[in-house]
N, C-alpha and C positions, 0 to 999 in steps of 0.2 A: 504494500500500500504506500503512498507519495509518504506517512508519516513515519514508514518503517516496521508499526507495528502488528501487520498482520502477513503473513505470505501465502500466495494461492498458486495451486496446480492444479489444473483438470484431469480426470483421467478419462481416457478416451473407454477403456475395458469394464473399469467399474460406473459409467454414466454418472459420475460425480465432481463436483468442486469441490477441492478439501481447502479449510482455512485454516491456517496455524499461524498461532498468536506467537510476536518474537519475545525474547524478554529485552527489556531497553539495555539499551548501551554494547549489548553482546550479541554478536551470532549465532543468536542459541536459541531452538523454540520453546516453547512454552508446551502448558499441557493438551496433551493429545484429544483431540475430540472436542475441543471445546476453543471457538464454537464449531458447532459440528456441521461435515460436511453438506453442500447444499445438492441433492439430488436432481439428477437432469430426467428426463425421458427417458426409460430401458430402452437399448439398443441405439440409441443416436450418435452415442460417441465422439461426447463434449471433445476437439481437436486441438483451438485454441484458445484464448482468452484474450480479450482486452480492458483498460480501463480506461473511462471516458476522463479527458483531463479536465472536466469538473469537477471531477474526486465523490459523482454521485449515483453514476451508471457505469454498468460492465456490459460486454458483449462475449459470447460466448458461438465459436462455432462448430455445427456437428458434422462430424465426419459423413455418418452412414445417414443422416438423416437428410443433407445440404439444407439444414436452417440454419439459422442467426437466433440465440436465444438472449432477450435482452433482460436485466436484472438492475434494481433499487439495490445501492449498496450502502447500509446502516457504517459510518465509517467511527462511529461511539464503538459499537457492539463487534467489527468483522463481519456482520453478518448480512446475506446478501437474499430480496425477492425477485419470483421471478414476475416479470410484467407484461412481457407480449415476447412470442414466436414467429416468425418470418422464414418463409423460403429464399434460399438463396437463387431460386430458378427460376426463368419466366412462365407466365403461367402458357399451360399448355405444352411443355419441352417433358418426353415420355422418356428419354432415352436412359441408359447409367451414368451415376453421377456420384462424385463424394467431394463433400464440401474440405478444403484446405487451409489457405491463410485468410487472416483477419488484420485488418490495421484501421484505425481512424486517423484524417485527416488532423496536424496540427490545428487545426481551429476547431476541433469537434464537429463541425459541421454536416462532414461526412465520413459516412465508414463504406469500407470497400471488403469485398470477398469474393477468393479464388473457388472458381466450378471446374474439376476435374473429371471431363466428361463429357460436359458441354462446350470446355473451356473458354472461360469468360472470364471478367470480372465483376461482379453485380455491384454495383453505385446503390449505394443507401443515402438519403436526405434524414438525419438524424434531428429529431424535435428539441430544442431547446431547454422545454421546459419539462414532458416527461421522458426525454431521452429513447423516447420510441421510434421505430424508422420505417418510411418508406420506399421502397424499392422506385429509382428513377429509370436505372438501364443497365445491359449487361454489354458487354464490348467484350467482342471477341481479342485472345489473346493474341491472336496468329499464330498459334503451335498448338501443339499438345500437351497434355496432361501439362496446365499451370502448378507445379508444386509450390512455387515460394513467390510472393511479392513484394517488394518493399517502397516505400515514400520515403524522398528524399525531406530533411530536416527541415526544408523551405516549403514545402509541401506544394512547389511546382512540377514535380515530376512524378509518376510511378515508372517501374521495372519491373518486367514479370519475367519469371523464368519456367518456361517450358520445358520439363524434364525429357520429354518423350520426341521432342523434336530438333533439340540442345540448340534454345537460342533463347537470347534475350530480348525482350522487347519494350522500347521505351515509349511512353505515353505525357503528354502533356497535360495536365488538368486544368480546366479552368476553376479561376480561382471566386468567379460567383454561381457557378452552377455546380461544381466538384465532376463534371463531362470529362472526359479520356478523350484523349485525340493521339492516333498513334504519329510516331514522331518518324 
């Protein structure tokens, strides 16, 4: 967590967030189970996490499921609700699919997620105030299987990397609509 004292890992196997409390000053956690982890959907296969830099939302995404699960995060307690579910897909797309990386844009504004299968990246318009999202559009990666993407610090750029077709592909964002323009 931004104050240090909570730390989270998802697990993809057990559909769970686990929160472990640190003890201050030390690298050291704190007691087990408490607070306890937050359970996702059996079988989705919570992949990654993010934390929204309001320090008041998380995004979580499922492997087998391709959603986006968004979460209230008590930052008193550790502990985290869930508040709305989202496809990472357009709707209508039948084919195989499994959801990968997750990142939000430095301005919160938008969150973006890799579709391996479809491959894409889906553009979320994230709400300000409950930190809920809309799905705007998906861009194609130009390769295959997107395994990793990342945004540059400035949050003018993305890079995707397409595992299955070994290339990298750079994308321009615009900076009022969070739109992918490949470069």
């Amino acid at each position: 967590s931004p104050d240090g004292r909570f730390l989270f890992n998802d697990d993809l196997g057990l559909d769970q967030l686990f929160i472990y409390s640190m003890i201050p000053g030390r690298a050291t956690l704190g007691v087990p189970d408490d607070p306890a982890p937050l359970s996702i959907k059996p079988g989705s296969g919570p992949r990654h996490f993010a934390l929204h830099p309001d320090g008041r939302h998380a995004y979580i995404i499922t492997e087998m499921g391709s959603t986006i699960v968004v979460l209230d995060f008590n930052a008193a307690k550790g502990t985290f609700a869930e508040t709305q579910t989202v496809s990472t897909l357009p709707a209508g797309f039948t084919g195989t699919n499994t959801g990968g990386e997750i990142a939000l844009h430095p301005t919160g504004r938008f969150l973006y997620a890799s579709n391996r299968g479809q491959d894409s990246v889906a553009l979320f318009r994230v709400d300000a105030a409950s930190g809920h999202l809309t799905l705007v559009e998906t861009v194609s990666t130009q390769g295959k299987t997107p395994r990793h993407f990342a945004l540059d610090p400035s949050g003018r750029w993305l890079i995707a990397a397409n595992q299955d077709s070994d290339s990298l592909v750079a994308f321009r964002i615009d900076a009022a609509t969070g739109r992918l323009t490949p470069t």
